[in-house]
C-alpha positions in Angstrom: 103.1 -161.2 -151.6 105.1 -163.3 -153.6 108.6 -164.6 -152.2 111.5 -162.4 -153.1 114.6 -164.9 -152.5 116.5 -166.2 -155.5 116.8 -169.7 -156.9 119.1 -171.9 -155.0 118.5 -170.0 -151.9 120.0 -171.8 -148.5 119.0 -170.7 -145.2 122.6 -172.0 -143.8 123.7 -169.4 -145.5 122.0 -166.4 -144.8 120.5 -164.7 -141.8 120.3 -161.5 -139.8 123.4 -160.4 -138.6 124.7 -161.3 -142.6 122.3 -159.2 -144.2 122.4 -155.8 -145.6 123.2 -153.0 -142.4 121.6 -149.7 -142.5 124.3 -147.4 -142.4 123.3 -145.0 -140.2 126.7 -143.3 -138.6 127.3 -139.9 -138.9 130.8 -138.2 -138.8 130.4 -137.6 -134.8 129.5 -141.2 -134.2 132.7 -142.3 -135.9 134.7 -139.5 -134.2 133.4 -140.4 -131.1 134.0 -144.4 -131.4 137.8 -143.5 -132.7 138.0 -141.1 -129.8 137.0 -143.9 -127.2 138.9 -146.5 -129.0 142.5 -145.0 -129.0 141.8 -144.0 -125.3 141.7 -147.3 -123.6 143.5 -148.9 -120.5 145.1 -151.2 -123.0 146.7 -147.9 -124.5 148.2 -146.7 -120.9 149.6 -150.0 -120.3 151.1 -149.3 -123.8 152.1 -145.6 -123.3 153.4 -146.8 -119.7 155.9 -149.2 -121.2 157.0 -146.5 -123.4 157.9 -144.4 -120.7 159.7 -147.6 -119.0 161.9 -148.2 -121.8 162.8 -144.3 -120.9 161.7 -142.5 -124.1 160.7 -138.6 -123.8 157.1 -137.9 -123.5 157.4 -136.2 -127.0 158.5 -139.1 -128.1 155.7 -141.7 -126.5 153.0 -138.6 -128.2 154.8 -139.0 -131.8 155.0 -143.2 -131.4 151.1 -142.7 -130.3 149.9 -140.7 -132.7 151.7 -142.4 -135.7 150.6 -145.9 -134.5 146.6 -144.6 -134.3 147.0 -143.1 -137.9 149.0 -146.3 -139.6 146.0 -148.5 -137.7 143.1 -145.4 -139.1 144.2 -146.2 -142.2 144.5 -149.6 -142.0 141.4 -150.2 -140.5 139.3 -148.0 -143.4 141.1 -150.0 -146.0 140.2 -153.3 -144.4 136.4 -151.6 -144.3 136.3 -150.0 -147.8 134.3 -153.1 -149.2 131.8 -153.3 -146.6 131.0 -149.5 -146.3 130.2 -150.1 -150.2 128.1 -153.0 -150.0 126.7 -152.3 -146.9 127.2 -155.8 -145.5 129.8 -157.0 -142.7 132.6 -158.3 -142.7 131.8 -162.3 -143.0 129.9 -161.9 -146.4 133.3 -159.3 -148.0 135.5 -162.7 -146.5 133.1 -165.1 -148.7 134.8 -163.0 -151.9 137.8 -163.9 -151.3 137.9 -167.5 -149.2 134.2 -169.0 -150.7 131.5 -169.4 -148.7 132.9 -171.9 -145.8 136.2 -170.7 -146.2 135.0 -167.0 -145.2 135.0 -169.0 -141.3 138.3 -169.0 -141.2 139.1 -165.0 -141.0 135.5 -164.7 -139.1 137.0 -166.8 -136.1 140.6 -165.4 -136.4 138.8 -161.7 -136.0 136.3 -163.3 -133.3 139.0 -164.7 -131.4 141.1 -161.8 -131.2 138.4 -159.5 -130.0 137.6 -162.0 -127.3 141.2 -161.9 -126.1 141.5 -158.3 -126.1 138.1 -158.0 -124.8 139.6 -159.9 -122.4 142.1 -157.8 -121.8 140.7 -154.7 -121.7 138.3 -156.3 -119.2 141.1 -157.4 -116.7 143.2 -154.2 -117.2 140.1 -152.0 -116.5 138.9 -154.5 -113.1 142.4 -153.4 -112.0 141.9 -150.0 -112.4 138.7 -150.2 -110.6 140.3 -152.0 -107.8 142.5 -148.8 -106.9 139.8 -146.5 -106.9 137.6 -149.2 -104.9 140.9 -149.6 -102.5 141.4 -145.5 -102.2 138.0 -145.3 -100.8 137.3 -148.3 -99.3 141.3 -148.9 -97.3 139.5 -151.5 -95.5 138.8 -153.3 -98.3 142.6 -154.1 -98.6 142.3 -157.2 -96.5 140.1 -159.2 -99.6 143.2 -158.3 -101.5 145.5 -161.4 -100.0 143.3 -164.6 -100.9 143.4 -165.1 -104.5 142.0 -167.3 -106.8 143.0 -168.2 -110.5 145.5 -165.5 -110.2 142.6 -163.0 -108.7 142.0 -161.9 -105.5 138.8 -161.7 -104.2 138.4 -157.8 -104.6 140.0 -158.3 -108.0 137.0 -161.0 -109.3 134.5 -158.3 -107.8 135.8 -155.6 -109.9 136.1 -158.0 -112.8 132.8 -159.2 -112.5 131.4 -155.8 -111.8 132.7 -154.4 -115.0 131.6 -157.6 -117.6 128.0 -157.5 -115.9 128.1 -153.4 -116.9 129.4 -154.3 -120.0 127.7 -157.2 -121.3 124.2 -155.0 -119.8 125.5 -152.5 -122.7 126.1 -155.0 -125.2 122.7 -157.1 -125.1 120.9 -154.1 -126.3 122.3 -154.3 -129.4 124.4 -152.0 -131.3 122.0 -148.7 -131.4 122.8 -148.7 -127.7 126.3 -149.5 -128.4 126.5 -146.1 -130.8 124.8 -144.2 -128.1 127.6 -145.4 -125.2 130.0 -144.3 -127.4 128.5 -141.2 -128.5 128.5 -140.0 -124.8 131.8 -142.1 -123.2 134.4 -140.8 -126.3 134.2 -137.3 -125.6 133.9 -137.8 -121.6 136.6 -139.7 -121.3 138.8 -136.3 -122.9 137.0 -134.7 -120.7 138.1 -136.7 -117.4 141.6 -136.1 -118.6 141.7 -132.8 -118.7 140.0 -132.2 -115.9 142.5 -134.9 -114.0 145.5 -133.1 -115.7 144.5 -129.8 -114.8 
């Protein structure tokens, strides 16, 4: 078998996670990740401050709903190329910024997404904290002594949570598709069952 690479080829510049992705999704996976996405704690906080500032819940809906379709569309037309190609979002960047230059907009996105994962991580640790503290009441004494801005109960349920998610993650993105598959729809189904 004869190597297949082209002239010029430079392993700096190529590897796994740059190559060609199988594009395996069906309608129901990206339903279901767009169904877990819009539905986050970072959201409430959101639709919470909306209700702070004193708007109708008709209004915090409409201001919801046009938001997730401005960011939909957004967000396909910032995917177009690599739904074509077949290849992430690092190698479309190289297109327009050269192949170095295609860093730059790679560690702006990386950065954001570990902010907000960040985030996300703190707001949901809080979250878990209440319903620890609702069943546990005498766990309310490991809320005083804090540290970094945590208390201790606060770094359990923050630590609980990025051990459960970082368990999902390191299986790669099959198991990803198949968390999401199963938590989008659930989590509709939580809220209706809470709200009704």
């Amino acid at each position: 078998m004869t190597d297949q690479r082209p002239a010029g080829y430079s392993p700096r510049l190529h590897n796994h996670d740059l190559g060609p992705v199988p594009q395996k999704w069906t309608w129901y996976n990206i339903l279901a990740f767009w169904m877990s996405d819009v539905h986050s704690v970072g959201g409430y906080v959101f639709a919470a401050s909306l209700f702070a500032l004193g708007l109708a819940s008709w209004q915090v809906l409409i201001a919801l709903l046009v938001g997730i379709c401005i960011i939909q569309v957004i967000a396909n037309l910032v995917a177009k190329p690599s739904q074509q190609a077949a290849v992430p979002y690092p190698v479309i960047c190289r297109l327009a910024f050269g192949v170095f230059g295609a860093n730059i907009p790679a560690i702006i996105r990386g950065l954001i997404a570990v902010a907000w994962y960040g985030i996300q991580t703190y707001l949901a640790s809080s979250a878990l904290v209440i319903v620890v503290l609702r069943f546990f009441p005498e766990l309310a004494a490991y809320q005083n002594p804090t540290f970094l801005g945590l208390s201790w109960l606060g770094w359990f349920g923050f630590l609980a949570l990025w051990v459960v998610q970082a368990a999902v993650f390191w299986t790669g993105m099959e198991s990803i598709k198949r968390f999401i598959d199963w938590a989008g729809p659930a989590v509709y189904a939580v809220m209706f069952a809470l709200a009704g």
